[in-house]
N, CA, C and O atoms as CSV, one atom per row, in Angstrom:
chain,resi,resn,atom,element,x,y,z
A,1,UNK,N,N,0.845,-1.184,0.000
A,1,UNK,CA,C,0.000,0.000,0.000
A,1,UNK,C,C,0.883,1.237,0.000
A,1,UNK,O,O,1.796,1.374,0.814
A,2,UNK,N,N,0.527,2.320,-1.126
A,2,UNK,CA,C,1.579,3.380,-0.870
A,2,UNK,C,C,0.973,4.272,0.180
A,2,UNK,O,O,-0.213,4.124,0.472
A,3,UNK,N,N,1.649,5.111,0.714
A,3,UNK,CA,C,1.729,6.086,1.633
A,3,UNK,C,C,0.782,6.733,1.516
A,3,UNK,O,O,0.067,6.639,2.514
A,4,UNK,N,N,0.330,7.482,0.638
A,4,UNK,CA,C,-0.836,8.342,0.285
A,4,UNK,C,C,-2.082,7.628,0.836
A,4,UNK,O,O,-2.884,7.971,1.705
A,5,UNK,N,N,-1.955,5.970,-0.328
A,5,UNK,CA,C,-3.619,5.213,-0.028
A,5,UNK,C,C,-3.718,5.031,1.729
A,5,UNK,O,O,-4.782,5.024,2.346
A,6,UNK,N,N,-2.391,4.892,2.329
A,6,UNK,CA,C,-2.651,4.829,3.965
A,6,UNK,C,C,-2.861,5.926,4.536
A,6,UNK,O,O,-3.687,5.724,5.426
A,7,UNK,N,N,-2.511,7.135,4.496
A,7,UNK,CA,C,-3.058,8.014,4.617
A,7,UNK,C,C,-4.413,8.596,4.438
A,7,UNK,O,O,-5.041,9.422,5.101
A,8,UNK,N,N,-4.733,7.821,3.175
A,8,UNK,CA,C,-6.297,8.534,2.610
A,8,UNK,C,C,-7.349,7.449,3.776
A,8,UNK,O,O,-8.099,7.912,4.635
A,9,UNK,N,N,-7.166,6.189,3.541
A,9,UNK,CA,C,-7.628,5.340,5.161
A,9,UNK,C,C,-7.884,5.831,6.161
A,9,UNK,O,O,-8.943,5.866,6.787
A,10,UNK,N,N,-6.628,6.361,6.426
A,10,UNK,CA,C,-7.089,6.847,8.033
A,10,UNK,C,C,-7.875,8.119,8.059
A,10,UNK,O,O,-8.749,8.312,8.905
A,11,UNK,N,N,-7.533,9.077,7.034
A,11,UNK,CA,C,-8.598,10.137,7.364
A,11,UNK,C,C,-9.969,9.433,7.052
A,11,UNK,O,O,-10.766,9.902,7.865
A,12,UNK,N,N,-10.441,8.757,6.454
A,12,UNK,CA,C,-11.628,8.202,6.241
A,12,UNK,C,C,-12.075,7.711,7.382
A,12,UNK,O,O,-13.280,7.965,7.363
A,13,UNK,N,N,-11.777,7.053,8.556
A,13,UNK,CA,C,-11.782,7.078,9.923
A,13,UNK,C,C,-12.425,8.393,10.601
A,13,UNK,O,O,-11.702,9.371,10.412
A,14,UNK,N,N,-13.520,8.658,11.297
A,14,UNK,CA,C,-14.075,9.787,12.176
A,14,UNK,C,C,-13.418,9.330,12.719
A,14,UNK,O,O,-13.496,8.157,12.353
A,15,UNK,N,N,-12.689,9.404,13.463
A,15,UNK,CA,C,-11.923,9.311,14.628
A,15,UNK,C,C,-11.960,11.023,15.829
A,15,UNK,O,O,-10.999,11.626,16.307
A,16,UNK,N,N,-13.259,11.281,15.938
A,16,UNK,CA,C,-13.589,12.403,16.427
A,16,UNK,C,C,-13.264,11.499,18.218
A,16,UNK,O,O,-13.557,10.370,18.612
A,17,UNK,N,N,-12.649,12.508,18.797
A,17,UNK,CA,C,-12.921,12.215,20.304
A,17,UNK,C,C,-14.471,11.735,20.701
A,17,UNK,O,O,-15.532,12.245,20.344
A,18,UNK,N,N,-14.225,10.509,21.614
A,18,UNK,CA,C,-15.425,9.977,22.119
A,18,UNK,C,C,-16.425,9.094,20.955
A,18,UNK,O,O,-17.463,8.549,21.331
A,19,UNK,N,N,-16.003,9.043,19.641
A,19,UNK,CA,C,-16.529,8.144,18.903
A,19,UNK,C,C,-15.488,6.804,18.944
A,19,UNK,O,O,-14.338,6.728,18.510
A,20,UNK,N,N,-16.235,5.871,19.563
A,20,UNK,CA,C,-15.668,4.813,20.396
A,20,UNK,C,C,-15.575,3.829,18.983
A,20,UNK,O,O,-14.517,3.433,18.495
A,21,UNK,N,N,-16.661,3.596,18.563
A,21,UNK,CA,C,-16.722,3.022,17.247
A,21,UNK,C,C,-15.601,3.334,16.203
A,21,UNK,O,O,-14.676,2.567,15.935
A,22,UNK,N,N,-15.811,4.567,15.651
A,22,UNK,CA,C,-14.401,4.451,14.767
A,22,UNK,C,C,-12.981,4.440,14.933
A,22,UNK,O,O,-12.222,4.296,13.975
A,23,UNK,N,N,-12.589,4.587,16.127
A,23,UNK,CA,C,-11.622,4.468,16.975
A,23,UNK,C,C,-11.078,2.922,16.475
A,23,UNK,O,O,-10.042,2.626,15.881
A,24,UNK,N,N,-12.174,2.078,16.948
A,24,UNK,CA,C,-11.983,0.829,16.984
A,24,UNK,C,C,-11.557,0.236,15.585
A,24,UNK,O,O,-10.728,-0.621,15.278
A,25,UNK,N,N,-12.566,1.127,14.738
A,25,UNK,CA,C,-12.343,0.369,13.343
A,25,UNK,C,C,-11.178,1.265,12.732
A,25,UNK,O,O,-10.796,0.808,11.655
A,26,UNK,N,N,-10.553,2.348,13.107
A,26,UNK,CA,C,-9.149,2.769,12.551
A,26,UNK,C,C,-7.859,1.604,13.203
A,26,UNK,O,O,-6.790,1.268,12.693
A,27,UNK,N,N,-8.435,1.241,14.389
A,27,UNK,CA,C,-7.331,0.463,15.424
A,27,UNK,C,C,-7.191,-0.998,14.896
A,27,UNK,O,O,-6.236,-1.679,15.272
A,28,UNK,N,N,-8.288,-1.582,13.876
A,28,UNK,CA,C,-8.908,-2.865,12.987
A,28,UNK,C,C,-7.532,-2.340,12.401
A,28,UNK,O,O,-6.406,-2.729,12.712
A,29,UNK,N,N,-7.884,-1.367,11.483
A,29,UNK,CA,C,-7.211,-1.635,9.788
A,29,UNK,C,C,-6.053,-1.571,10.545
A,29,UNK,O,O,-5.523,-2.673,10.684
A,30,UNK,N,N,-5.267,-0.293,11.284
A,30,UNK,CA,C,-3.944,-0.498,11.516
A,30,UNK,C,C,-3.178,-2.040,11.854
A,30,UNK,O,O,-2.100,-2.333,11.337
A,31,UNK,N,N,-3.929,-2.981,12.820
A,31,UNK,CA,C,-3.902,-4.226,12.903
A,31,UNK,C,C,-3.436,-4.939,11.938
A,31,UNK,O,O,-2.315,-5.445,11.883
A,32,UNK,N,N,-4.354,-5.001,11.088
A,32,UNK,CA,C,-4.233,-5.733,9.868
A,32,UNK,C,C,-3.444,-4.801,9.015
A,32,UNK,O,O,-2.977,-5.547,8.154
A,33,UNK,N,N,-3.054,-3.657,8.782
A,33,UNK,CA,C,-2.282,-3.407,7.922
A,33,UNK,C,C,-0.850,-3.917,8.385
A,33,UNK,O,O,-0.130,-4.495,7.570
A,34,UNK,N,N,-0.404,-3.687,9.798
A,34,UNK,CA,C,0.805,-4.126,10.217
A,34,UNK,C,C,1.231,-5.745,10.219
A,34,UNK,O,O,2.373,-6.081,9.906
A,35,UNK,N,N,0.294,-6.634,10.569
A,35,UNK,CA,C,0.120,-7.694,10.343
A,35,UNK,C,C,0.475,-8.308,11.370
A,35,UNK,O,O,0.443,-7.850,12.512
A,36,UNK,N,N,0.904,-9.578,10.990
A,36,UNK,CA,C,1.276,-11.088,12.091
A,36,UNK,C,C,2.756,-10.401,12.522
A,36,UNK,O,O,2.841,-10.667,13.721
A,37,UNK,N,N,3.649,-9.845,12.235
A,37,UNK,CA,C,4.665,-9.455,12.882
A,37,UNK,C,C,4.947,-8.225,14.171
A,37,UNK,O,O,5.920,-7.748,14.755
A,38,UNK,N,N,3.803,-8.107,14.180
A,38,UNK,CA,C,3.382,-6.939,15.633
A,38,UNK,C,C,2.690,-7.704,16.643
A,38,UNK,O,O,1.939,-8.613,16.290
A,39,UNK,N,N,2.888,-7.392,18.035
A,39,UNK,CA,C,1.777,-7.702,18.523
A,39,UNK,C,C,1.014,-6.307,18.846
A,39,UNK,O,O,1.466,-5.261,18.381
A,40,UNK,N,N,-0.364,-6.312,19.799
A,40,UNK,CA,C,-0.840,-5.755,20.042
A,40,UNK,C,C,-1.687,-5.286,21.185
A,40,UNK,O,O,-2.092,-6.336,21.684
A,41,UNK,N,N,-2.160,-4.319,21.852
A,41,UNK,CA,C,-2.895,-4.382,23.289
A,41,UNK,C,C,-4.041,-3.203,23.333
A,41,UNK,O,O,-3.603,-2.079,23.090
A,42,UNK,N,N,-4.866,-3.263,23.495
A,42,UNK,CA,C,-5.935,-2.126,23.131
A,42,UNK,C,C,-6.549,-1.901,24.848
A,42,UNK,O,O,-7.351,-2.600,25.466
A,43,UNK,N,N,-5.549,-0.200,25.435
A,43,UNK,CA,C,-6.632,-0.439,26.348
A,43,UNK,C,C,-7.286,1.141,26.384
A,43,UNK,O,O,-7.232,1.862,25.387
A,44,UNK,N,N,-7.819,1.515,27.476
A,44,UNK,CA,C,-8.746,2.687,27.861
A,44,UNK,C,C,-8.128,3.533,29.065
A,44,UNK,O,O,-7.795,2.821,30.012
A,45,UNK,N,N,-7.920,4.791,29.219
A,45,UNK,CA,C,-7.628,5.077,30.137
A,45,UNK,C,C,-8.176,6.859,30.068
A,45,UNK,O,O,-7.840,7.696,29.230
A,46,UNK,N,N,-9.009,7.016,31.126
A,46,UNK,CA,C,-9.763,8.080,31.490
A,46,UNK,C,C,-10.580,8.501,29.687
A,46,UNK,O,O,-10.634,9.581,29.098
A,47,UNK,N,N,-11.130,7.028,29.253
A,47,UNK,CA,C,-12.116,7.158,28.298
A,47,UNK,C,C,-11.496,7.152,27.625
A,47,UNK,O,O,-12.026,6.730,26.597
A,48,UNK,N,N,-10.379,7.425,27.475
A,48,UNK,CA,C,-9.444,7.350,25.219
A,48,UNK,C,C,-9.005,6.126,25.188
A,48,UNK,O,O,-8.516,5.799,26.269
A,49,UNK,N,N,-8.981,5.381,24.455
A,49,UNK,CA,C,-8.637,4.196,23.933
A,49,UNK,C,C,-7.256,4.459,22.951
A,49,UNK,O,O,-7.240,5.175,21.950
A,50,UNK,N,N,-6.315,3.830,23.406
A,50,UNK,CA,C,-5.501,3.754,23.040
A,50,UNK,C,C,-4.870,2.327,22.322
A,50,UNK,O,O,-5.493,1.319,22.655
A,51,UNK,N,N,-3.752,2.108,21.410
A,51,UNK,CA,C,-3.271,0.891,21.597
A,51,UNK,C,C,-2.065,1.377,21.124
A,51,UNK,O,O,-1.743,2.395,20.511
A,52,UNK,N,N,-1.111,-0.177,21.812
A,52,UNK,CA,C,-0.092,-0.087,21.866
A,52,UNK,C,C,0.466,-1.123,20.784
A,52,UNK,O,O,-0.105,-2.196,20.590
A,53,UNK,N,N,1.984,-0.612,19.869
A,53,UNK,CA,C,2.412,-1.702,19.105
A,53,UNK,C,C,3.702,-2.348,19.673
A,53,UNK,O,O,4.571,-1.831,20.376
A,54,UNK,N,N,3.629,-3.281,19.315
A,54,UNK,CA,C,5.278,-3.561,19.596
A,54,UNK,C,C,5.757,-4.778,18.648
A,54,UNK,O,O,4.978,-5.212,17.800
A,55,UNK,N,N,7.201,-5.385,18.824
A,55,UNK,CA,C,7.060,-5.855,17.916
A,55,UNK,C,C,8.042,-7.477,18.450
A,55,UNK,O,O,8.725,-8.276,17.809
A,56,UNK,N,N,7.656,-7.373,19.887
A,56,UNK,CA,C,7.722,-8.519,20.761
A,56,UNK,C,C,6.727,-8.671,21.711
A,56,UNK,O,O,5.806,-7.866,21.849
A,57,UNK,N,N,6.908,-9.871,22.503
A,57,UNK,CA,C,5.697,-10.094,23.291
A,57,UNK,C,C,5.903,-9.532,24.063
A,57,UNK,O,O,4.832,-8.985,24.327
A,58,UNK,N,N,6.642,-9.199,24.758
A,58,UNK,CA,C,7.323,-8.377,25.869
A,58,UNK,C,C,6.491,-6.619,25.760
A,58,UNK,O,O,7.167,-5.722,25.256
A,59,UNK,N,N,5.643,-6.429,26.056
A,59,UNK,CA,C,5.016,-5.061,25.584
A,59,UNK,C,C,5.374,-4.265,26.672
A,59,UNK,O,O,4.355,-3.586,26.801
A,60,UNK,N,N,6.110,-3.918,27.496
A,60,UNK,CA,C,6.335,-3.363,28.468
A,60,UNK,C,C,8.106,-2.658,28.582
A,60,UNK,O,O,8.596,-1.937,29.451
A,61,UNK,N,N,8.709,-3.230,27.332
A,61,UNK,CA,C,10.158,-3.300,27.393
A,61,UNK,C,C,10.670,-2.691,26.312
A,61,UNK,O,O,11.569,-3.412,25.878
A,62,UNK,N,N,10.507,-1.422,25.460
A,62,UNK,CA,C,11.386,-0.553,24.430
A,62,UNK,C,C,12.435,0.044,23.993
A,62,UNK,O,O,13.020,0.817,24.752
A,63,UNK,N,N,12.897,-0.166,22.724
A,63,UNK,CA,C,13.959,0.426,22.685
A,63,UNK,C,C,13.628,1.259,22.188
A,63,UNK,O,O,13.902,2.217,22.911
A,64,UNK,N,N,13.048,1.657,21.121
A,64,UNK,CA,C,12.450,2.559,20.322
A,64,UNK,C,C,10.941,2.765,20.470
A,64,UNK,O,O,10.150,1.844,20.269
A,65,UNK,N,N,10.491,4.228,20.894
A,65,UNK,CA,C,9.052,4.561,20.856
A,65,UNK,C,C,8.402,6.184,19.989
A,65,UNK,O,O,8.688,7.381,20.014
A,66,UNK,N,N,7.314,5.205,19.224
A,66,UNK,CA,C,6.951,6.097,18.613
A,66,UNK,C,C,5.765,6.456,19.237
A,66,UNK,O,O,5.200,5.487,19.745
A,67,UNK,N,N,5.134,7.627,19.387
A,67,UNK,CA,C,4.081,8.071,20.258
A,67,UNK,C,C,3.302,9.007,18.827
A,67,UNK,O,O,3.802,9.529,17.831
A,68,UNK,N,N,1.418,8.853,19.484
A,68,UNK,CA,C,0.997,9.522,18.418
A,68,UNK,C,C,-0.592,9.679,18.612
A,68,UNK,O,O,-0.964,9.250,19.705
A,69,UNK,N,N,-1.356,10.067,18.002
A,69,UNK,CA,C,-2.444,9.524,18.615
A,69,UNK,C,C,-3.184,10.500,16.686
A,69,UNK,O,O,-2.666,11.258,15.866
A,70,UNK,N,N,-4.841,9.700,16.863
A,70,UNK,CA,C,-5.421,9.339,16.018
A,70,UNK,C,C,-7.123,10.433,16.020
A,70,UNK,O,O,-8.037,10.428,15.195
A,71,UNK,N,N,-7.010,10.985,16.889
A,71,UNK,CA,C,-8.192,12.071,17.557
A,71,UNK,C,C,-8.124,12.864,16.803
A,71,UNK,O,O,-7.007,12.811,16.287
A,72,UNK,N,N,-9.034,14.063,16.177
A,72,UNK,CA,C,-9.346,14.813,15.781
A,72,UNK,C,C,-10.468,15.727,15.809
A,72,UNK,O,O,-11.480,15.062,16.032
A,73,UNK,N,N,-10.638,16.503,15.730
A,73,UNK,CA,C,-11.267,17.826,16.181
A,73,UNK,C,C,-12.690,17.484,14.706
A,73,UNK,O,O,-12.458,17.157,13.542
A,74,UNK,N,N,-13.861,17.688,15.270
A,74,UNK,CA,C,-15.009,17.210,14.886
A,74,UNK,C,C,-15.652,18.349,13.060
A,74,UNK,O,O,-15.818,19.564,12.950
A,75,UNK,N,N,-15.792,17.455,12.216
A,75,UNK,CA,C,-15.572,18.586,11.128
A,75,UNK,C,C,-16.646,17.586,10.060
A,75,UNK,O,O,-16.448,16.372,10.090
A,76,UNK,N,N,-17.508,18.006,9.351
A,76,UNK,CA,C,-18.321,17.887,8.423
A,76,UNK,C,C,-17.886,16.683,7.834
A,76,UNK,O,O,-16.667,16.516,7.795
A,77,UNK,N,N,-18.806,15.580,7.246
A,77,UNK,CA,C,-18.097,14.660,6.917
A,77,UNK,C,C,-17.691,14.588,5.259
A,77,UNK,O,O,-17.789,13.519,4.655
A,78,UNK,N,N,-17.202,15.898,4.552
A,78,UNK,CA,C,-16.909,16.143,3.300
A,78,UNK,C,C,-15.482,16.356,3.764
A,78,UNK,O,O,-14.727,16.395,2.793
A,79,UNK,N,N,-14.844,16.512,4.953
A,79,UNK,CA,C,-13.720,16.933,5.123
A,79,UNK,C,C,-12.742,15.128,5.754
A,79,UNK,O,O,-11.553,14.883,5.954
A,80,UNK,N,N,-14.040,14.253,5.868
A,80,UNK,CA,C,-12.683,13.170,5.914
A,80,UNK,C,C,-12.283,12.037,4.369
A,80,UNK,O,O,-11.876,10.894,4.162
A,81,UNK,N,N,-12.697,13.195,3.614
A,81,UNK,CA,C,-12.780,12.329,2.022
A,81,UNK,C,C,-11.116,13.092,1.995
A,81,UNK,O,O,-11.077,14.205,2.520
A,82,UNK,N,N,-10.161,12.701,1.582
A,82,UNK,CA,C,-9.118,12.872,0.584
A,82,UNK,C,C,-8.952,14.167,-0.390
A,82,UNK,O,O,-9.381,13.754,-1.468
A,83,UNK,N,N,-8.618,15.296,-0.536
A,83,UNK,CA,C,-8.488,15.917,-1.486
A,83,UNK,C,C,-6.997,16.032,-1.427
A,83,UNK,O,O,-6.256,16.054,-0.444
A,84,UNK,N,N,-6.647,16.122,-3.089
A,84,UNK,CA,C,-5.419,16.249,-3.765
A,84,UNK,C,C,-5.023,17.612,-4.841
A,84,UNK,O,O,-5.227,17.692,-6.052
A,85,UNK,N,N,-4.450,18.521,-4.002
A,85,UNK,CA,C,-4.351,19.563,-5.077
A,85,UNK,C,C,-3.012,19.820,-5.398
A,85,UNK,O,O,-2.434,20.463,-4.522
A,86,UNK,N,N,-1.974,19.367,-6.889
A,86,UNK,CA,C,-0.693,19.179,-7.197
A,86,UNK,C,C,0.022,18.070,-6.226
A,86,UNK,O,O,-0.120,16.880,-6.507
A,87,UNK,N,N,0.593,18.361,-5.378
A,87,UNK,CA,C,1.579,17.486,-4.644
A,87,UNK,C,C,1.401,17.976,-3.179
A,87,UNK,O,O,2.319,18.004,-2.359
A,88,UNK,N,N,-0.464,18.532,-2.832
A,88,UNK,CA,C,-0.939,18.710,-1.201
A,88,UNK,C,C,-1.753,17.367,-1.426
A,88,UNK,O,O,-2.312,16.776,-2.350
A,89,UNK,N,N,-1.515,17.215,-0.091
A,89,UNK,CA,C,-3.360,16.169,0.155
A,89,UNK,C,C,-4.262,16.842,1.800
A,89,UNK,O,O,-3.821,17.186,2.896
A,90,UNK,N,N,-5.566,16.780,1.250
A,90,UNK,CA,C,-6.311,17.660,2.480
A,90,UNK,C,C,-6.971,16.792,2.951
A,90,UNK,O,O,-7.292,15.784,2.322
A,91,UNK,N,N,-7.387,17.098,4.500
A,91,UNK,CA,C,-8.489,15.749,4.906
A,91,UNK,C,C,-8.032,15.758,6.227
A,91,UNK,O,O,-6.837,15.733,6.522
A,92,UNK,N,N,-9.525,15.815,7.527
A,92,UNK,CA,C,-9.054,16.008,8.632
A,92,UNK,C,C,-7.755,14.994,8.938
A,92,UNK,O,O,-7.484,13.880,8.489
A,93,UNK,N,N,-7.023,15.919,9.960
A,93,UNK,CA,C,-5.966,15.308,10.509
A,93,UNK,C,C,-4.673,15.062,9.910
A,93,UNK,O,O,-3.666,14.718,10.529
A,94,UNK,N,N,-4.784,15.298,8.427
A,94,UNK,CA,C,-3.600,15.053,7.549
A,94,UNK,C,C,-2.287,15.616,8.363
A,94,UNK,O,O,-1.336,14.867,8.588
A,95,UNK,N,N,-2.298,16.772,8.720
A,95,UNK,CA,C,-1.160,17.735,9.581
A,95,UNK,C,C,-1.003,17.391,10.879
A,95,UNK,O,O,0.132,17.528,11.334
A,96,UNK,N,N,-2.173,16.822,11.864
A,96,UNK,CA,C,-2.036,16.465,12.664
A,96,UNK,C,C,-2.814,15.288,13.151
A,96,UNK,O,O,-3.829,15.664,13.736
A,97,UNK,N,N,-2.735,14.500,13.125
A,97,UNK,CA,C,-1.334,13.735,13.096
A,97,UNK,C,C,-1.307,12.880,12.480
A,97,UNK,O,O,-0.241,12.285,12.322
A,98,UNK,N,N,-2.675,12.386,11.765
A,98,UNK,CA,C,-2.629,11.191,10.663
A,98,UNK,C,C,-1.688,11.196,9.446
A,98,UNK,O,O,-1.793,10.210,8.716
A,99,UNK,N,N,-0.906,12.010,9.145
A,99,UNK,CA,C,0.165,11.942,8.185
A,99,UNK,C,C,0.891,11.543,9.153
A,99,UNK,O,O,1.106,10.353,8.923
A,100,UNK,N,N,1.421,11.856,10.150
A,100,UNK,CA,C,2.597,11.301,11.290
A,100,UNK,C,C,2.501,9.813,10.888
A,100,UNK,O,O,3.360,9.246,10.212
A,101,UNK,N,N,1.120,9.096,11.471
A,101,UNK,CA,C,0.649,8.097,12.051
A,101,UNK,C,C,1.255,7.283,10.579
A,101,UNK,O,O,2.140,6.432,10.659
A,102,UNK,N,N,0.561,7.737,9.120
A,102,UNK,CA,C,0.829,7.005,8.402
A,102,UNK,C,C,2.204,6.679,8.116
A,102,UNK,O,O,2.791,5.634,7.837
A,103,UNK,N,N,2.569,7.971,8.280
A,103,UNK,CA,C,4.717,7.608,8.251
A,103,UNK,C,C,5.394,6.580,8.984
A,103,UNK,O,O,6.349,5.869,8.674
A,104,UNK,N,N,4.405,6.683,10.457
A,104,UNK,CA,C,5.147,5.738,11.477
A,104,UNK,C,C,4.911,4.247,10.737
A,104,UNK,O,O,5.796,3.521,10.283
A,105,UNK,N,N,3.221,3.960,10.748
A,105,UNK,CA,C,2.622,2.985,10.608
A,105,UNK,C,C,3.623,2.186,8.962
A,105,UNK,O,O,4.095,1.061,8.793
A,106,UNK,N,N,3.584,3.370,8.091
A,106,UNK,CA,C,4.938,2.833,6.804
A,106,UNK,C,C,6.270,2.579,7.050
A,106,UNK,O,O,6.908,1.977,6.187
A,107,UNK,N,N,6.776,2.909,8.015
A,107,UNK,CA,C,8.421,2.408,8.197
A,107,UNK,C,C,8.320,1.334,9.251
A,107,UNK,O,O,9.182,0.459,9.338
A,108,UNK,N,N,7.035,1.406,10.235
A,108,UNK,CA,C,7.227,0.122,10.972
A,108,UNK,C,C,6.722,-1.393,9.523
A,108,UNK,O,O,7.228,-2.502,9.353
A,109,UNK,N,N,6.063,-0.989,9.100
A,109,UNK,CA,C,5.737,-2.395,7.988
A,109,UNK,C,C,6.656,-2.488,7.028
A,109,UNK,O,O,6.574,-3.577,6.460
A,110,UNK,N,N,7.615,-1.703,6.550
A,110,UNK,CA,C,8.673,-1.782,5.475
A,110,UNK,C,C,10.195,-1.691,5.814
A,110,UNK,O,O,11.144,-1.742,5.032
A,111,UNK,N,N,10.196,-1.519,7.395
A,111,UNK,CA,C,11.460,-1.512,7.861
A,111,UNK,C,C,11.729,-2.166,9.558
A,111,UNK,O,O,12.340,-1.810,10.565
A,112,UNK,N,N,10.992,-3.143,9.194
A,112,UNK,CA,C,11.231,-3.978,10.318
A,112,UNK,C,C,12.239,-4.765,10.486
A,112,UNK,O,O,12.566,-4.896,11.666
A,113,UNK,N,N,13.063,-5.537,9.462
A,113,UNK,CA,C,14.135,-5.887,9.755
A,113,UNK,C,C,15.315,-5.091,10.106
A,113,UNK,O,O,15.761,-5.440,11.199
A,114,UNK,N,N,15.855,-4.308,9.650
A,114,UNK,CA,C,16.348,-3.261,9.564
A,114,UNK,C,C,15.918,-2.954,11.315
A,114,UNK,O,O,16.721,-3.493,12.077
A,115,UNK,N,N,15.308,-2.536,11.689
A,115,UNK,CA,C,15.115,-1.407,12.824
A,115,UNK,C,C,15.028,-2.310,13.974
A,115,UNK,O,O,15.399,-1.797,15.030
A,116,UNK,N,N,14.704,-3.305,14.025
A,116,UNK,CA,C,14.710,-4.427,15.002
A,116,UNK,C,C,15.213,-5.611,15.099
A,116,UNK,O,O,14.752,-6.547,15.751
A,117,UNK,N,N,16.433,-5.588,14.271
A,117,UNK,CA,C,16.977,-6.978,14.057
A,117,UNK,C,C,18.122,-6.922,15.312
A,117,UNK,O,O,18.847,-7.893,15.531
């Protein structure tokens, strides 16, 4: 998947604070986009749902941490479609932080040997 199409994913995600539901189903695809070589832990704390990746069973023990989160500020739902104008792309969260997220989420799936061997 290139960078962009993961990107355009996650803004498609409401991921508005307190929508528990899409939370869950942005926290699905990331799952499955990262795959069988992650594990994973989904918990809650003072209502935000968070999850954690790692890429041993050991989830408590890092060498490297990427921090980030997936929330966004509540906006018409014409604004979580994708727009592309030259070499911008628009769409809640792109700037903050779902472009992050997708960067992280692309070098942890394409540079896992490398970064954790």
């Amino acid at each position: 998947m290139k960078l962009t199409e993961l990107l355009t994913k996650l803004i498609s995600y409401k991921t508005v604070s307190g929508n528990h539901t899409e939370v869950k189903k942005a926290f699905d695809f990331i799952k499955k986009y990262l795959g069988k070589d992650f594990y994973f832990k989904d918990f809650c704390f003072n209502g935000f749902y968070s999850l954690l990746i790692s890429n041993t069973k050991e989830l408590n023990n890092f060498d490297v941490v990427f921090n980030g989160h997936i929330d966004v500020v509540s906006a018409d739902d014409k604004d979580f479609v994708t727009k592309t104008d030259n070499d911008k792309m628009y769409g809640r969260g792109t700037i903050d932080m779902k472009g992050q997220i997708a960067c992280i989420l692309h070098i942890l799936k394409n540079t896992t040997q490398c970064l954790f061997a």
